[in-house]
N, C-alpha and C positions, 0 to 999 in steps of 0.2 A: 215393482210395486212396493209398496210402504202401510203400514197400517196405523191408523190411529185409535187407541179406544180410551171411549168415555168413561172416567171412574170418579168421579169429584162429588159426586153426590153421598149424602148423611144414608140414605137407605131406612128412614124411620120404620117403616111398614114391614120389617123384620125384626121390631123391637130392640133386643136384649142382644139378640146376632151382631147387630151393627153398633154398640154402644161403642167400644172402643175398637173396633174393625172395618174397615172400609169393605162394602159392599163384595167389592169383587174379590174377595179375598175368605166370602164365607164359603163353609164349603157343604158341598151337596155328595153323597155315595163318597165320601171319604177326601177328596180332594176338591181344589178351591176354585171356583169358577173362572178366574184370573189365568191359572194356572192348565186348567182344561182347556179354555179357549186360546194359550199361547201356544199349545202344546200341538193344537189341530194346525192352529195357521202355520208352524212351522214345517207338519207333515205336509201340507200342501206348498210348503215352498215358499214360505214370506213369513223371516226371521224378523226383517228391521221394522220395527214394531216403537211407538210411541204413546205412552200412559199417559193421560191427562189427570193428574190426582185432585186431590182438594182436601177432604177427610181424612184423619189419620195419616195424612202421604206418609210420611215414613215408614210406615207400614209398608207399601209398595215398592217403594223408592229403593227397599232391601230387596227386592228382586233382582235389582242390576238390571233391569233396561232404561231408558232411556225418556225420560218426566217432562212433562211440564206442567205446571203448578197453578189451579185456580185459587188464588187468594180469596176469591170474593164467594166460593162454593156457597155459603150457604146463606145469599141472597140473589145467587143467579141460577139459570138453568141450562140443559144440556146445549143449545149454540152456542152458547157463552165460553162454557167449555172448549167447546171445539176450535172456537175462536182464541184460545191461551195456545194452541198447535197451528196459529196462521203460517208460521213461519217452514211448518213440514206441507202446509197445502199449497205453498210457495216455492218445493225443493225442486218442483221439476220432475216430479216421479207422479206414476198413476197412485192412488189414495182407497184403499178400502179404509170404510170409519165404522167400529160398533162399539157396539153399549156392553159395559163390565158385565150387567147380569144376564146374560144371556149365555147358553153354551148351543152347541152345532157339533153335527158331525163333519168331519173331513169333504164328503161330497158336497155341503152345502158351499164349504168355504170355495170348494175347486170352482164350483156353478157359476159363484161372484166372481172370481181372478179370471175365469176364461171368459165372460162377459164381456164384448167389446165398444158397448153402446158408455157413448162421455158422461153419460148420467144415469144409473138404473140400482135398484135396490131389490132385493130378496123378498120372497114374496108368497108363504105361506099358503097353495089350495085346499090343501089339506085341513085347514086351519080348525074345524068346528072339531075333533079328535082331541086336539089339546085343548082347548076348553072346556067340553065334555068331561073329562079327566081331571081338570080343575071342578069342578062341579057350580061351573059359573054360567049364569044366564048370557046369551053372549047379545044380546041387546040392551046390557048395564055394564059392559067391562070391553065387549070389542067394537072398534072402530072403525069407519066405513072407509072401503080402499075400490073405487070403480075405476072400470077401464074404460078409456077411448074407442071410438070407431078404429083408429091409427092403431092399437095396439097397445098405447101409451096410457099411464095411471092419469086419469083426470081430477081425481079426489082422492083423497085418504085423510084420517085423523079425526073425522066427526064423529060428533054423536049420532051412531043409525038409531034409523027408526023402524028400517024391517031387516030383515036377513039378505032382500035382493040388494040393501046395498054394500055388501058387505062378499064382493069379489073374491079375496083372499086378505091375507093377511100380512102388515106390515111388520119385518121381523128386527126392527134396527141395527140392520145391515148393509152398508150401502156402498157403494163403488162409485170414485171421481175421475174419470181423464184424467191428467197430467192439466192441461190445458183450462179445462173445466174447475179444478182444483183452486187453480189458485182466480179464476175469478168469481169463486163464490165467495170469498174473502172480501174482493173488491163491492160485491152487491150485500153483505153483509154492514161492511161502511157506510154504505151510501142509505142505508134503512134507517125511517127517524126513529129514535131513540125513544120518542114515545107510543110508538106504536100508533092504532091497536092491532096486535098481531093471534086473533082469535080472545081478545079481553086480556093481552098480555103486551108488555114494553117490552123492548128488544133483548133485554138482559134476561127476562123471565117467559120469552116465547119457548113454544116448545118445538122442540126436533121436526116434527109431523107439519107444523103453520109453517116452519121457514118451507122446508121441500113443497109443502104448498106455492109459496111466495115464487118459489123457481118455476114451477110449474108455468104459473100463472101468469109470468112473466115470459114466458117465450123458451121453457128450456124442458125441452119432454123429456120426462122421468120413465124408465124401459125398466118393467118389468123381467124379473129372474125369477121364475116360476118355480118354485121348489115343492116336495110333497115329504110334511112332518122333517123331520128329524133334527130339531132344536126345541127349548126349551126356558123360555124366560120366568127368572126368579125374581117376583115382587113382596112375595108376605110371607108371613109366618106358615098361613095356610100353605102356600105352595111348597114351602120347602117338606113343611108334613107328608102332603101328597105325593110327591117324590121322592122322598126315603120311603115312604110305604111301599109303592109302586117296586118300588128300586129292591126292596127286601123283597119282597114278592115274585121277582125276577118278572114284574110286567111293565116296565119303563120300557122296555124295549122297544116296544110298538109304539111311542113316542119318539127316542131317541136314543139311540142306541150308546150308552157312557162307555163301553168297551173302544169305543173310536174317541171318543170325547172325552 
C-alpha cells in the first residue's frame, strides 16, 4: 500500500498560522500535523508516502518524501489535488488518501490498511464528542453521512437538517484497491468540466460530491467504523481548544497524541 496525502491547500481559517506555512506543517501539543500523521502511518507499516503540495511546497518538499505539485492550488480544490498524484493512483498498489490537517491514532490508520473492501473510508460513530469539545452546533458545521440497507454509505457531505441524518462521521480518510485506484482517475477524466458538482466545476468540487459521484455511479463506498481517536484541525478556534485540552491533560478522551 502506498499513501497519498492532500496538502496544497492556503489554510486561511488559521489565519496568521498559515501565512507563510503550509497547513500541514502547523503544529498542534508541540509537533506538526505532517509530521504526526507520517509518523503513525509508518508505525503501522506504510512508509511510501506521496505529498501533494501547492502552498509554500518548499516548506514540505524539505521533508524528503516524495511531492507532487499543484500549481494551480489556489484556484482548485482538494480532487484536483489528488488528481496532480494520478500517476501514484496508477502505480498498481493499494492507495490510502488523506487530508494534511487531520491527525489519528495508530489504530485508526491499522482499521483503514486492514480494510479489504476496493472502496471504503473511515468513519467516525463517535463523532458528536469531537464536536461537543469543538463547542460547535453540529447542525451548522457536520455533514450528513447515511447508511444503506447493504451496509454501504448512501450519502455523506450534505448540509443536515436533523441529527438522524448524520450516521457518523466522514474523517478524510480513505482507502482505494489497486484496481479501483486507478479507475477513479479514469471517471475523474471523463466528468464534464463544468459540472455542477453540488454548485461546483470539477476543478473546485469537493472531496465529499466526487465519493458521492462514485457512489452514485455504481461503486459502494464500505464503511470503516471507527470510535474517536482523530482530530481535524480547521481554525484558529480549534487549534485553541486543543492546546487547552491538550495542557489540561484532557485531549486524551479525543485522541490520544502520545500515539500520534
Amino acid at each position: 500500500m502506498i499513501g497519498i496525502i492532500l496538502a496544497a491547500g492556503t489554510g486561511t481559517r488559521l489565519g496568521t498560522h498559515t501565512a507563510n506555512t503550509p497547513k500541514g506543517l502547523v503544529p498542534l501539543a508541540g509537533r506538526g500535523l505532517l509530521e504526526r500523521q507520517l509518523s503513525v502511518l509508518a508505525t503501522a507499516g506504510l512508509r511510501d508516502v506521496t505529498i501533494v503540495t501547492g502552498h509554500c511546497a518548499e516548506r514540505i518538499d524539505a521533508l524528503g518524501h516524495a511531492t507532487r505539485h499543484n500549481a494551480r492550488y489556489r484556484s482548485t480544490n482538494m480532487v484536483a489535488s489528488l488528481m496532480c498524484a494520478a500517476d501514484r493512483l496508477r502505480a498498481g498498489d493499494d492507495v490510502l488518501v488523506a487530508y494534511a490537517d487531520i491527525v489519528y491514532e495508530p489504530r485508526v490508520a491499522q482499521a483503514v490498511m486492514r480494510c479489504s473492501a476496493p472502496f471504503a473510508t473511515a468513519v467516525d460513530r463517535s463523532w458528536a464528542d469531537l464536536w461537543s469539545a469543538r463547542g460547535e452546533d453540529p447542525l451548522t458545521t457536520a455533514e450528513t453521512l447515511r447508511i444503506g440497507e447493504n451496509g454501504t454509505i448512501r450519502e455523506l457531505g450534505k448540509k443536515a437538517r436533523t441529527l438522524e441524518e448524520i450516521e457518523g462521521q466522514y474523517m478524510g480518510l480513505t482507502r482505494l484497491s489497486a484496481d479501483f485506484a486507478a479507475q477513479v482517475v479514469e471517471i475523474h477524466e471523463r466528468l464534464d468540466p463544468h459540472g455542477p458538482y453540488d454548485g461546483r466545476d470539477r476543478d473546485n468540487m469537493y472531496m465529499t460530491s466526487f465519493l458521492q459521484h462514485l457512489i452514485d455511479t455504481g461503486h459502494p463506498l464500505t464503511p470503516i467504523w471507527v470510535d474517536g481517536g482523530w482530530l481535524e484541525l480547521d481554525t484558529t478556534e480549534d487549534l485553541e481548544i486543543y492546546e487547552r485540552l491538550w495542557t489540561d491533560g484532557q485531549l486524551r478522551a479525543l485522541c490520544d497524541l502520545s500515539t500520534a
